[in-house]
mmCIF file of the N, C-alpha and C atoms, coordinates in Angstrom:
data_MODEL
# 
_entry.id   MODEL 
# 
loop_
_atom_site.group_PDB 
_atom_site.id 
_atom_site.type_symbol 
_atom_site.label_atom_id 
_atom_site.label_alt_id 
_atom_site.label_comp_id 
_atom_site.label_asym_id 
_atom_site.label_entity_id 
_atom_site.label_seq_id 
_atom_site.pdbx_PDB_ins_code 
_atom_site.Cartn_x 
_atom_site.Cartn_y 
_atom_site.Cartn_z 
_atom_site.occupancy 
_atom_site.B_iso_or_equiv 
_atom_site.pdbx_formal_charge 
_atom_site.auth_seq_id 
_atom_site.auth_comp_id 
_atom_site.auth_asym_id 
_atom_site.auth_atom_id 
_atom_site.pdbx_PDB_model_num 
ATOM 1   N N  . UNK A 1 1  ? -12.170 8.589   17.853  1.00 0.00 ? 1  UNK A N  1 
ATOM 2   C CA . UNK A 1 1  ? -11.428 8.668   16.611  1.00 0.00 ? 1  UNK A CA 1 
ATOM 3   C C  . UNK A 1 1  ? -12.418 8.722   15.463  1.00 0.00 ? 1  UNK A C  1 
ATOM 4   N N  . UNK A 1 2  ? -11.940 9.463   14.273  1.00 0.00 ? 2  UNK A N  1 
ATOM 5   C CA . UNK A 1 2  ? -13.110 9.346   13.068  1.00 0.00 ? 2  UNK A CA 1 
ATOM 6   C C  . UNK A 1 2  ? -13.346 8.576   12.542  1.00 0.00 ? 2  UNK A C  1 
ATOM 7   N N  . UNK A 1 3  ? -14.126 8.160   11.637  1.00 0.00 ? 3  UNK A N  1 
ATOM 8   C CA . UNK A 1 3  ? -13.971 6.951   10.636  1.00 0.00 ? 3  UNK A CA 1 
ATOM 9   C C  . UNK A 1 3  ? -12.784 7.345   9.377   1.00 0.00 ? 3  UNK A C  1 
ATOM 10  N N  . UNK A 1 4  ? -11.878 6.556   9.401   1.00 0.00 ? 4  UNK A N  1 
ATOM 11  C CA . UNK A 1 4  ? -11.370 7.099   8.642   1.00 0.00 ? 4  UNK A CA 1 
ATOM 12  C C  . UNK A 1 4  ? -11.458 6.279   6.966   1.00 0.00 ? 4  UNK A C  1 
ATOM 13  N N  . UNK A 1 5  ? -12.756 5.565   6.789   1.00 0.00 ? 5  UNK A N  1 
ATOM 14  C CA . UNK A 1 5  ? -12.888 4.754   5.762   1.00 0.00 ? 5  UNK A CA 1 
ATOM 15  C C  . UNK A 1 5  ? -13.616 6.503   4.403   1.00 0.00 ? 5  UNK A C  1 
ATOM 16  N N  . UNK A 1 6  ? -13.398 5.939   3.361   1.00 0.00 ? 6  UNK A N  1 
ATOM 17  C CA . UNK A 1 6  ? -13.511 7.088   2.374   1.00 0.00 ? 6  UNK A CA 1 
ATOM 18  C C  . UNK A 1 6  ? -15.065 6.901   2.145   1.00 0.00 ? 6  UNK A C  1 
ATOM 19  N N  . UNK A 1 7  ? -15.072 8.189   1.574   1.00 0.00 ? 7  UNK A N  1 
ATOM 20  C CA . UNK A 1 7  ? -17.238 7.861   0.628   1.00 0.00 ? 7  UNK A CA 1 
ATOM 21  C C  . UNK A 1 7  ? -16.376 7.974   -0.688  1.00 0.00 ? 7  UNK A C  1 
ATOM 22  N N  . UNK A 1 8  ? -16.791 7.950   -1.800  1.00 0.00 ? 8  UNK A N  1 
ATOM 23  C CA . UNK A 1 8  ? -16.820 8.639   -3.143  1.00 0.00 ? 8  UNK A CA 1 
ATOM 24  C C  . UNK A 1 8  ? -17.562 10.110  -3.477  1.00 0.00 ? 8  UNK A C  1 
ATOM 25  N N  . UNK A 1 9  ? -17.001 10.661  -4.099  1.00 0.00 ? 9  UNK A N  1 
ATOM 26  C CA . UNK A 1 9  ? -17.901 11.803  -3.743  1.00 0.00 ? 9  UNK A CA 1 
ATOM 27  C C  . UNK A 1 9  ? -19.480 11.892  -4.615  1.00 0.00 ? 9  UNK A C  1 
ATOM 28  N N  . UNK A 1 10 ? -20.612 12.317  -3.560  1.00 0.00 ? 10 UNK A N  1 
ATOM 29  C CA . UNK A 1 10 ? -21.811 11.888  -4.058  1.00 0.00 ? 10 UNK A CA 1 
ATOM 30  C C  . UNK A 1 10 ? -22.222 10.740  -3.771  1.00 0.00 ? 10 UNK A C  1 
ATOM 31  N N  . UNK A 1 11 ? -21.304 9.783   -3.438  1.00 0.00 ? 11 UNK A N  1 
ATOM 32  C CA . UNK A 1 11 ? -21.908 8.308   -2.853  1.00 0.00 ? 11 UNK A CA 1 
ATOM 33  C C  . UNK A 1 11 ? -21.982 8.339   -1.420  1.00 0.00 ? 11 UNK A C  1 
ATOM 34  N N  . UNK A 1 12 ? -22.584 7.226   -1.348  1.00 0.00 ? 12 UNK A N  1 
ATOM 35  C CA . UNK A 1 12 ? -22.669 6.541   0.043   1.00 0.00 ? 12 UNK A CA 1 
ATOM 36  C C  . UNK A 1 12 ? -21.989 5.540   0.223   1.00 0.00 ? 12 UNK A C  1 
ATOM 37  N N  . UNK A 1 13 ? -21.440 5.151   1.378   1.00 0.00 ? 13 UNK A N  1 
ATOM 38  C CA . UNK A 1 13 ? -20.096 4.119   1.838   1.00 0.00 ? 13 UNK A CA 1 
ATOM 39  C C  . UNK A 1 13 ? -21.119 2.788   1.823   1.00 0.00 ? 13 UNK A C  1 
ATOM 40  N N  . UNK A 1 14 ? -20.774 2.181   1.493   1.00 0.00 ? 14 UNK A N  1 
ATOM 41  C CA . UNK A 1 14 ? -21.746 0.730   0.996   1.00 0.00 ? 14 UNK A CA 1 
ATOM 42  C C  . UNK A 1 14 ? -21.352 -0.321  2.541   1.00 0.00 ? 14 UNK A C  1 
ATOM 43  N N  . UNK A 1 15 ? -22.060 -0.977  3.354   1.00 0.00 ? 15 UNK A N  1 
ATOM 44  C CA . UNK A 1 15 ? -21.771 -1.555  4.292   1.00 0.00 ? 15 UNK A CA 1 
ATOM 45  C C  . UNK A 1 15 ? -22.467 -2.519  4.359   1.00 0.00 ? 15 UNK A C  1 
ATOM 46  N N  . UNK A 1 16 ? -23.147 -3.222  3.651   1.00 0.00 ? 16 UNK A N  1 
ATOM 47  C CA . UNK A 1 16 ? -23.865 -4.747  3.592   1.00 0.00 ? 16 UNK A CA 1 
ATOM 48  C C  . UNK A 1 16 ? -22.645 -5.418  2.628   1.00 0.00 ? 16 UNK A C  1 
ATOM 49  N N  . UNK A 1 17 ? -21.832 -5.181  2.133   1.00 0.00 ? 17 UNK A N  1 
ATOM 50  C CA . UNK A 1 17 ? -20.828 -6.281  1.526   1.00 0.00 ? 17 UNK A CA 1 
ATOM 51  C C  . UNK A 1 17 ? -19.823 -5.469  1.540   1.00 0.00 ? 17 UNK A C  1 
ATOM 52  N N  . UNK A 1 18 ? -19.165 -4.955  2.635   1.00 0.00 ? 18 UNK A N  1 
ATOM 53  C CA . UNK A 1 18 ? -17.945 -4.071  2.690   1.00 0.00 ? 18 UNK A CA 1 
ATOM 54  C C  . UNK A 1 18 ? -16.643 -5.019  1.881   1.00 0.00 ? 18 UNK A C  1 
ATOM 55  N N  . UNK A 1 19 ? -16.678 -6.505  1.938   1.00 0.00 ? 19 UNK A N  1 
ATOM 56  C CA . UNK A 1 19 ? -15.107 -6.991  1.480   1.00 0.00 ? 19 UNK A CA 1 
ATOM 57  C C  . UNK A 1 19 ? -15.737 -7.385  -0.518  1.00 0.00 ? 19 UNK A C  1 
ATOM 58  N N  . UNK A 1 20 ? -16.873 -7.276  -1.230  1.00 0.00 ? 20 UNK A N  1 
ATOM 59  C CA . UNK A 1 20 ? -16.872 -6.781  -2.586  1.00 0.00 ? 20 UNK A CA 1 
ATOM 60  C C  . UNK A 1 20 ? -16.527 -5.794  -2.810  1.00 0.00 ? 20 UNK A C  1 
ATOM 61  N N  . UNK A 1 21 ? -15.752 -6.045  -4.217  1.00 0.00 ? 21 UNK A N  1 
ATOM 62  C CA . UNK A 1 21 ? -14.881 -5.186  -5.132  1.00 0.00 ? 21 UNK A CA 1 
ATOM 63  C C  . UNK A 1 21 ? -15.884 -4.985  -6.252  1.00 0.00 ? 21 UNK A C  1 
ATOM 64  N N  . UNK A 1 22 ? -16.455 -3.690  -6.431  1.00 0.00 ? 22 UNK A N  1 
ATOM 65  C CA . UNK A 1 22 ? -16.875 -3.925  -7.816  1.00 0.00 ? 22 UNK A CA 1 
ATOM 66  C C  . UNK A 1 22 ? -16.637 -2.450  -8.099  1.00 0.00 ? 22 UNK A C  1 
ATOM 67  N N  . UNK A 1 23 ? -15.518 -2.388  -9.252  1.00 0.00 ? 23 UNK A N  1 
ATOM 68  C CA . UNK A 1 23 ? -14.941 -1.086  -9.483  1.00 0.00 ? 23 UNK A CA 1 
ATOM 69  C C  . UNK A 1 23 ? -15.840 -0.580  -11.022 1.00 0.00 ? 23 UNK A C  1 
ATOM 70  N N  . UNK A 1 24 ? -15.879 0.509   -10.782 1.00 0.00 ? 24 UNK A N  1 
ATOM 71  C CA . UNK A 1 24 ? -16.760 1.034   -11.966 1.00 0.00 ? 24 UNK A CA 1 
ATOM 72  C C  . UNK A 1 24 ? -15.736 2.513   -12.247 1.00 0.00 ? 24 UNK A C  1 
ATOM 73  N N  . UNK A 1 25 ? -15.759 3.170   -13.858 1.00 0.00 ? 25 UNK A N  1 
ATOM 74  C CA . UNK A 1 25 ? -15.127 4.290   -13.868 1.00 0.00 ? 25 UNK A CA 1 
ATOM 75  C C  . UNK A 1 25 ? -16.622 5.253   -14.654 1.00 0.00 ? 25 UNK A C  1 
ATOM 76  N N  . UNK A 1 26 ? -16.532 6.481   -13.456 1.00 0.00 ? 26 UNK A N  1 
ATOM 77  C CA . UNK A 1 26 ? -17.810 7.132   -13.334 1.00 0.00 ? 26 UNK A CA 1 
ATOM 78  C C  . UNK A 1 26 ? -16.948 8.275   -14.233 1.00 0.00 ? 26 UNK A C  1 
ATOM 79  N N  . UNK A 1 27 ? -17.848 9.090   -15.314 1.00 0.00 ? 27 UNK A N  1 
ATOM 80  C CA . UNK A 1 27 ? -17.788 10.644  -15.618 1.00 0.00 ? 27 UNK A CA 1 
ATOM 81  C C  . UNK A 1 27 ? -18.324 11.297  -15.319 1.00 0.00 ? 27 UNK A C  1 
ATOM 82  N N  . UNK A 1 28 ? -17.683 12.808  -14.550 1.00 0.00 ? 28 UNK A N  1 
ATOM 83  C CA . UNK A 1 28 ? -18.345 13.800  -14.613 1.00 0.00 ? 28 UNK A CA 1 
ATOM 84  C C  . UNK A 1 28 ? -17.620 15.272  -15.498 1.00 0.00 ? 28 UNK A C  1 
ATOM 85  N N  . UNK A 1 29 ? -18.750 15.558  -16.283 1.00 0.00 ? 29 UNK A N  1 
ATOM 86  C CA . UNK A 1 29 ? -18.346 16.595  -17.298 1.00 0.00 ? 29 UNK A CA 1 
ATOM 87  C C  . UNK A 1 29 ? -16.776 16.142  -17.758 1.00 0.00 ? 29 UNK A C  1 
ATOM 88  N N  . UNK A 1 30 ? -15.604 16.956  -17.596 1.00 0.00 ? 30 UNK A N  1 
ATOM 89  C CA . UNK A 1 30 ? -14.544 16.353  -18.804 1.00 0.00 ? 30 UNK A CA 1 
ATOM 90  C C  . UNK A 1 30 ? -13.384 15.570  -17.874 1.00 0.00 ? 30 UNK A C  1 
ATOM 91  N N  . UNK A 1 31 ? -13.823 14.797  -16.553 1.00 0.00 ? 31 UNK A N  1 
ATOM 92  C CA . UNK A 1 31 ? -13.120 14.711  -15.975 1.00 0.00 ? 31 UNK A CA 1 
ATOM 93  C C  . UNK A 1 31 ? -14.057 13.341  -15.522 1.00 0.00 ? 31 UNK A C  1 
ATOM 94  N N  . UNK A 1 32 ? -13.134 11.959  -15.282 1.00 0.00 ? 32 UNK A N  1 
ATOM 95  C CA . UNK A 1 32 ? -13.453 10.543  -14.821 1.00 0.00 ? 32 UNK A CA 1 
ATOM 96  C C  . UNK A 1 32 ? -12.968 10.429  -13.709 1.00 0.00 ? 32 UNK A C  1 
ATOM 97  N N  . UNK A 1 33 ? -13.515 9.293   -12.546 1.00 0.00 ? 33 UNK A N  1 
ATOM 98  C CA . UNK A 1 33 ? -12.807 8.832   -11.906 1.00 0.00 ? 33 UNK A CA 1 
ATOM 99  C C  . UNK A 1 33 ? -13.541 7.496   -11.411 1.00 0.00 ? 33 UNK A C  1 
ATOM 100 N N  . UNK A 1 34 ? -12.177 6.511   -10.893 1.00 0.00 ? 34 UNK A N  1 
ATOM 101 C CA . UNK A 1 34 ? -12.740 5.123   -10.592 1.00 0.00 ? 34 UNK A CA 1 
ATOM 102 C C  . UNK A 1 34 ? -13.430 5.414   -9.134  1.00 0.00 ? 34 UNK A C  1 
ATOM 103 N N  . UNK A 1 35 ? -13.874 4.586   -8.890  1.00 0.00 ? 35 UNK A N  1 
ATOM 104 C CA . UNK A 1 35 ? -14.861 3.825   -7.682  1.00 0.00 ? 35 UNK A CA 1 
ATOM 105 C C  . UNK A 1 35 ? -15.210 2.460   -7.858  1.00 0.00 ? 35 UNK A C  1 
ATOM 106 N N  . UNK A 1 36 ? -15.179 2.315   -6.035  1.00 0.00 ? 36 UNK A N  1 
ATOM 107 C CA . UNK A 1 36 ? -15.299 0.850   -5.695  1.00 0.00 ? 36 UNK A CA 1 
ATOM 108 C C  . UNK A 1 36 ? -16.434 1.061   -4.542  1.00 0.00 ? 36 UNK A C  1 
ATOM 109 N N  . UNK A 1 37 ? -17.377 -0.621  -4.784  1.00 0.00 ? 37 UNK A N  1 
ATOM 110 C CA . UNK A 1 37 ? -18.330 -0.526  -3.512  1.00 0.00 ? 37 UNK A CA 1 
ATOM 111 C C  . UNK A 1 37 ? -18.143 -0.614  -2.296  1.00 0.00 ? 37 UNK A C  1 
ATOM 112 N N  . UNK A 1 38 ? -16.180 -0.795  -2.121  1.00 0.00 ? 38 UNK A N  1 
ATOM 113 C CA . UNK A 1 38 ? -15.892 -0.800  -1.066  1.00 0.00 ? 38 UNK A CA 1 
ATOM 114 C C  . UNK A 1 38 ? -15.935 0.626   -0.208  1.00 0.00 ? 38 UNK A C  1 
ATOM 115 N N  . UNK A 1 39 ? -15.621 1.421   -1.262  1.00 0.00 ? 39 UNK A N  1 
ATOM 116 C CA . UNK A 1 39 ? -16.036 2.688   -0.453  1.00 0.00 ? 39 UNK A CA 1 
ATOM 117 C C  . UNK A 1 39 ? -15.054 3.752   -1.166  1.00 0.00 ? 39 UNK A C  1 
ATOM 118 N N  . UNK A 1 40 ? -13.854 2.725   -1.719  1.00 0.00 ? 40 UNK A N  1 
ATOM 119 C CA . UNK A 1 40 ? -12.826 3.636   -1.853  1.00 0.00 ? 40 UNK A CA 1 
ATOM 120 C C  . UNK A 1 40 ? -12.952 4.024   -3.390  1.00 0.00 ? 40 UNK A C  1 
ATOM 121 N N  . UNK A 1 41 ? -11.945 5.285   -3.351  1.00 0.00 ? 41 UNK A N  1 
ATOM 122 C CA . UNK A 1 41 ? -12.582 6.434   -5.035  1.00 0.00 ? 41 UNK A CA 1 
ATOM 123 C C  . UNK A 1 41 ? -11.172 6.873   -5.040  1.00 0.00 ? 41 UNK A C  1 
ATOM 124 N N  . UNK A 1 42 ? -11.001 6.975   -6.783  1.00 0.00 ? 42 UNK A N  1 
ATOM 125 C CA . UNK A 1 42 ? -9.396  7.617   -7.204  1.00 0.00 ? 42 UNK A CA 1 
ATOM 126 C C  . UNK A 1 42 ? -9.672  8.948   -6.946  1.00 0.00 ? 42 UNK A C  1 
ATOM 127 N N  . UNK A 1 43 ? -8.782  10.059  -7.398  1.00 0.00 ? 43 UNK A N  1 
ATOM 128 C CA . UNK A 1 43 ? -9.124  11.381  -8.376  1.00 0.00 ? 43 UNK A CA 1 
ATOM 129 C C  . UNK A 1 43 ? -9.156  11.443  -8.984  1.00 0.00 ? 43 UNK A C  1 
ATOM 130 N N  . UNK A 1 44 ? -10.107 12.417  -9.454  1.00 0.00 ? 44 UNK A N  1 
ATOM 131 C CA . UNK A 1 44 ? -10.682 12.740  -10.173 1.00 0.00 ? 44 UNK A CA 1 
ATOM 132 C C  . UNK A 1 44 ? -9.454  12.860  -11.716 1.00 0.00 ? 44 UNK A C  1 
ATOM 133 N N  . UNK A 1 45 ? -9.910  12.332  -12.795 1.00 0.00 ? 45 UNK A N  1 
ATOM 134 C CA . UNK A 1 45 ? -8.507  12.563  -14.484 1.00 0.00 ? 45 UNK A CA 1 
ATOM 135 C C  . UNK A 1 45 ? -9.290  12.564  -15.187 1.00 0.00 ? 45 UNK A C  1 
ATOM 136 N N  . UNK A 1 46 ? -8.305  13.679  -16.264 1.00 0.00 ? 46 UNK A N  1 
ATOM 137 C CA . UNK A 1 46 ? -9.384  13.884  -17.521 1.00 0.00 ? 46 UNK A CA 1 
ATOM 138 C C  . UNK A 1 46 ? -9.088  12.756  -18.852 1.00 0.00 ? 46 UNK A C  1 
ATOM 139 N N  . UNK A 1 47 ? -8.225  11.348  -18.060 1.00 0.00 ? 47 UNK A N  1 
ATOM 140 C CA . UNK A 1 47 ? -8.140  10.547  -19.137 1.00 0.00 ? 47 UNK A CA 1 
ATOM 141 C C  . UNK A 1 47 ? -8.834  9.560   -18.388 1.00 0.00 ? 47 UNK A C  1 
ATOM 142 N N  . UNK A 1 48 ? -9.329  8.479   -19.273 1.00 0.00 ? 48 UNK A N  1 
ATOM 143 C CA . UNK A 1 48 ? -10.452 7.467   -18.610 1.00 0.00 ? 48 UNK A CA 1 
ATOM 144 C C  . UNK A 1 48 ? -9.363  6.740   -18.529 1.00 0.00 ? 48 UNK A C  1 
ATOM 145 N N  . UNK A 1 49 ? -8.455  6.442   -19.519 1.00 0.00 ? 49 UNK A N  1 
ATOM 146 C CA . UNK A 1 49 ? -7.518  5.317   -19.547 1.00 0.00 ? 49 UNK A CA 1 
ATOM 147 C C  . UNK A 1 49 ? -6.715  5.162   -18.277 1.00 0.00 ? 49 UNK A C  1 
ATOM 148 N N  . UNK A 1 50 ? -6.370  6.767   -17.424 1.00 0.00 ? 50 UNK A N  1 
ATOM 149 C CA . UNK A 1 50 ? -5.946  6.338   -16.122 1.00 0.00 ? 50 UNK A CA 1 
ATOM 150 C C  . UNK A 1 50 ? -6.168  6.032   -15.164 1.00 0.00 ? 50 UNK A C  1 
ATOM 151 N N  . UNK A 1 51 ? -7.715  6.110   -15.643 1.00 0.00 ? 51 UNK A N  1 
ATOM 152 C CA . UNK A 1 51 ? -8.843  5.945   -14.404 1.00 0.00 ? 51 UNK A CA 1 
ATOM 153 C C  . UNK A 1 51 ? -8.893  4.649   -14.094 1.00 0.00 ? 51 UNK A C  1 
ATOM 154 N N  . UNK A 1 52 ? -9.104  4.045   -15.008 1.00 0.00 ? 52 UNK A N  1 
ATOM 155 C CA . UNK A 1 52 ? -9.325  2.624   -15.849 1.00 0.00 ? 52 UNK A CA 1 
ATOM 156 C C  . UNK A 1 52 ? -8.124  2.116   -15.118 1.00 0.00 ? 52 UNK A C  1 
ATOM 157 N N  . UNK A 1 53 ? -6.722  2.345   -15.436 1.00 0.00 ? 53 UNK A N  1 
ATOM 158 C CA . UNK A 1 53 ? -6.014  2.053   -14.535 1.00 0.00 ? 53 UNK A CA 1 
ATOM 159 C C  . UNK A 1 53 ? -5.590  2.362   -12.811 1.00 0.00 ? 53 UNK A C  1 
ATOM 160 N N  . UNK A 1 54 ? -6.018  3.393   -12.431 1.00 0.00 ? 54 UNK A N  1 
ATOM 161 C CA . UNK A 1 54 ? -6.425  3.397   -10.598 1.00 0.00 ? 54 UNK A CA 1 
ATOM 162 C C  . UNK A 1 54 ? -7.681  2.257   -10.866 1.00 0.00 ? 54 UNK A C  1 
ATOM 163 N N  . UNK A 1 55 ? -8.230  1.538   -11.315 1.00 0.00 ? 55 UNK A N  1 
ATOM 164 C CA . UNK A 1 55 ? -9.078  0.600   -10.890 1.00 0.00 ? 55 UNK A CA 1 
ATOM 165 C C  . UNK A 1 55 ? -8.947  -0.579  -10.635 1.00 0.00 ? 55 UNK A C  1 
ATOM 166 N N  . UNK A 1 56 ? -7.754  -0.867  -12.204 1.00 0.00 ? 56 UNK A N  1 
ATOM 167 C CA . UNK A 1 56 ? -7.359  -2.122  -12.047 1.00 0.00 ? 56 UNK A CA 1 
ATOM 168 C C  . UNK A 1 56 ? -5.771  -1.927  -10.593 1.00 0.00 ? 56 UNK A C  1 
ATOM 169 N N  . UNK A 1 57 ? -5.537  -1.160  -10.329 1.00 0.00 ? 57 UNK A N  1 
ATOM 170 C CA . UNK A 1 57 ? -4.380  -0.898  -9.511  1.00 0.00 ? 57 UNK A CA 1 
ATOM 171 C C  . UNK A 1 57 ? -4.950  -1.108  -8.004  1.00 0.00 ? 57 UNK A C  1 
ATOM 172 N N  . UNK A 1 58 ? -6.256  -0.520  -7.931  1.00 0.00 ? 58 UNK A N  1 
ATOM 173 C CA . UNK A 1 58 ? -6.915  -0.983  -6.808  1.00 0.00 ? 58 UNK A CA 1 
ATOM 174 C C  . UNK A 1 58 ? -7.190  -2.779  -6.627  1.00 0.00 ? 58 UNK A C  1 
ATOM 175 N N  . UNK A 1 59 ? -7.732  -2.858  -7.831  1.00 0.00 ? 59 UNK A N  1 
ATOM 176 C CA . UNK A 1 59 ? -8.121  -4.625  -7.469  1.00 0.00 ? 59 UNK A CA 1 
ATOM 177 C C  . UNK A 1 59 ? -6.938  -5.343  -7.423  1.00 0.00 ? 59 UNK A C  1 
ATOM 178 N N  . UNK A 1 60 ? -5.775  -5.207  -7.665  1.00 0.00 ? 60 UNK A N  1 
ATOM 179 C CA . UNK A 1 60 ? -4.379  -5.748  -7.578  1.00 0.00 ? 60 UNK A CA 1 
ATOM 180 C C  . UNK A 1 60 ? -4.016  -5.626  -6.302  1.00 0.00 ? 60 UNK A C  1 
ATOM 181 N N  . UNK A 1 61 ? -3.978  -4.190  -5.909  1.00 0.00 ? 61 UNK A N  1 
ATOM 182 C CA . UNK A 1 61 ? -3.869  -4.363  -4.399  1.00 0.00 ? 61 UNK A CA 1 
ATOM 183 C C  . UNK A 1 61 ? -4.642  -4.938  -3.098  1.00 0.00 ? 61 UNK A C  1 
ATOM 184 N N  . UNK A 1 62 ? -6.372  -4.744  -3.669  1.00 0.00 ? 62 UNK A N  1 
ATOM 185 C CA . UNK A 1 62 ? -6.613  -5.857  -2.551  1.00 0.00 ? 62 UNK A CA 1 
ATOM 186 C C  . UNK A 1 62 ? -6.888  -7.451  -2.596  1.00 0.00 ? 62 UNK A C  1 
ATOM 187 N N  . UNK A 1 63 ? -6.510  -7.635  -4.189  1.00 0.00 ? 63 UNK A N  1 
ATOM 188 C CA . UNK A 1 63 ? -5.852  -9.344  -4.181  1.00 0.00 ? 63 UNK A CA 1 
ATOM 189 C C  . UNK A 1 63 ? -7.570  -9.482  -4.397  1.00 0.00 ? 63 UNK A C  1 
ATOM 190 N N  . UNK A 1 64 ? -8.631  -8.622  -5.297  1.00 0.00 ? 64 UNK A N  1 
ATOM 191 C CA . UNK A 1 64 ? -9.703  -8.934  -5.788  1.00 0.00 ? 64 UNK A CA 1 
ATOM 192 C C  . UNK A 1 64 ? -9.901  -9.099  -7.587  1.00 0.00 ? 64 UNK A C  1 
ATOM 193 N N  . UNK A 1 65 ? -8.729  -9.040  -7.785  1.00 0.00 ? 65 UNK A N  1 
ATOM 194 C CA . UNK A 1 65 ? -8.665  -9.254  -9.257  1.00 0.00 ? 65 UNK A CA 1 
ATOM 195 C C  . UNK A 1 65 ? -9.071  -10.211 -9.817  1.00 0.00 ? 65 UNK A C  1 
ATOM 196 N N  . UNK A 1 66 ? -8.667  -11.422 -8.939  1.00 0.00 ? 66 UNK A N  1 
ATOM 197 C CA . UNK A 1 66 ? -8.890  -12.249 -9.772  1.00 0.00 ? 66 UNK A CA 1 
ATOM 198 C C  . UNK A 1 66 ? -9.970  -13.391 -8.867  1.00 0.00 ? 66 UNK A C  1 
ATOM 199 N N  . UNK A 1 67 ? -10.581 -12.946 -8.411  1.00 0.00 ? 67 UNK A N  1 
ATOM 200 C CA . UNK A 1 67 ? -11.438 -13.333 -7.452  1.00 0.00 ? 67 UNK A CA 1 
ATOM 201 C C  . UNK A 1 67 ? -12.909 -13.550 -8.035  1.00 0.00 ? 67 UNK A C  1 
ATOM 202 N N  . UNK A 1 68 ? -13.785 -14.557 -7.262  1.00 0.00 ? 68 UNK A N  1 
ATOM 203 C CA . UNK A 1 68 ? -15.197 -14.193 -7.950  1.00 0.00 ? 68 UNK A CA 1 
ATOM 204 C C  . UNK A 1 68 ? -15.959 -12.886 -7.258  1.00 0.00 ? 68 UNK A C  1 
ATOM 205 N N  . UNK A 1 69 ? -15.657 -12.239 -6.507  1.00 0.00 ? 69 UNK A N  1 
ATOM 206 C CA . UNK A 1 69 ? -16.054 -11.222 -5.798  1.00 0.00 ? 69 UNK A CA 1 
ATOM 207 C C  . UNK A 1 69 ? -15.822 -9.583  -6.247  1.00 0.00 ? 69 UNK A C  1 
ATOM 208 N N  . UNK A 1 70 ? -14.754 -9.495  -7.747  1.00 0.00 ? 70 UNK A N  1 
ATOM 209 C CA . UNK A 1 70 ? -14.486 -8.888  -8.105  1.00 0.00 ? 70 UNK A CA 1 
ATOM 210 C C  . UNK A 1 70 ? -15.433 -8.513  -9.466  1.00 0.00 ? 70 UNK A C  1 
ATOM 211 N N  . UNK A 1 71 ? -15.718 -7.308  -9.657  1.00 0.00 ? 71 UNK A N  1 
ATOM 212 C CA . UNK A 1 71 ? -16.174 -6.910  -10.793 1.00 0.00 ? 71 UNK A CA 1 
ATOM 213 C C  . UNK A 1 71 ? -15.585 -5.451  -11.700 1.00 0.00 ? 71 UNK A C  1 
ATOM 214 N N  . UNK A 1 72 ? -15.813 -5.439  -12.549 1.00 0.00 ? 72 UNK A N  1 
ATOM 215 C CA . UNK A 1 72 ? -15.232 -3.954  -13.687 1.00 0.00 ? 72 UNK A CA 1 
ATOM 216 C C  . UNK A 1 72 ? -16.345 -3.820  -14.265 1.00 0.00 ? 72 UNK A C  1 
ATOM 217 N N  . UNK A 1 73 ? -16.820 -2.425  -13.917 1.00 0.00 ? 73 UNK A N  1 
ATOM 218 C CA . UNK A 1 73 ? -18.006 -2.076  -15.109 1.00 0.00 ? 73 UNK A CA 1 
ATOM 219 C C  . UNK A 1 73 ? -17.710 -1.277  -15.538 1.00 0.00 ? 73 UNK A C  1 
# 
């Protein structure tokens, strides 16, 4: 079976702290998107503000929001 865990695109799947959350919202040219060191990445929007929100929507769902393991950059 494949792996079916995600990269980000251009990244590498991070596997020395697979259960940290540290979501960051990356630009490229007129278009943002969130990422996490877990591995997982939104799509790509040309508003940051929704990006911003797939990030915080991610840390809600894996219950890292409010955690010390969680970060937003």
């Amino acid at each position: 079976m494949a792996d079916q865990r995600r990269v980000a695109p251009g990244g590498a799947l991070r596997t020395d702290h697979p259960d940290e959350h540290r979501v960051e919202v990356v630009e490229r040219g007129s278009f943002s998107f969130a990422q996490c060191g877990c591995g997982w990445f939104a799509p790509g929007r040309r508003s940051r503000d929704k990006s911003r929100r797939d990030a915080a929507g991610h840390l809600a769902e894996t219950g890292a929001g409010t955690g010390a393991d969680a970060e937003v950059a």
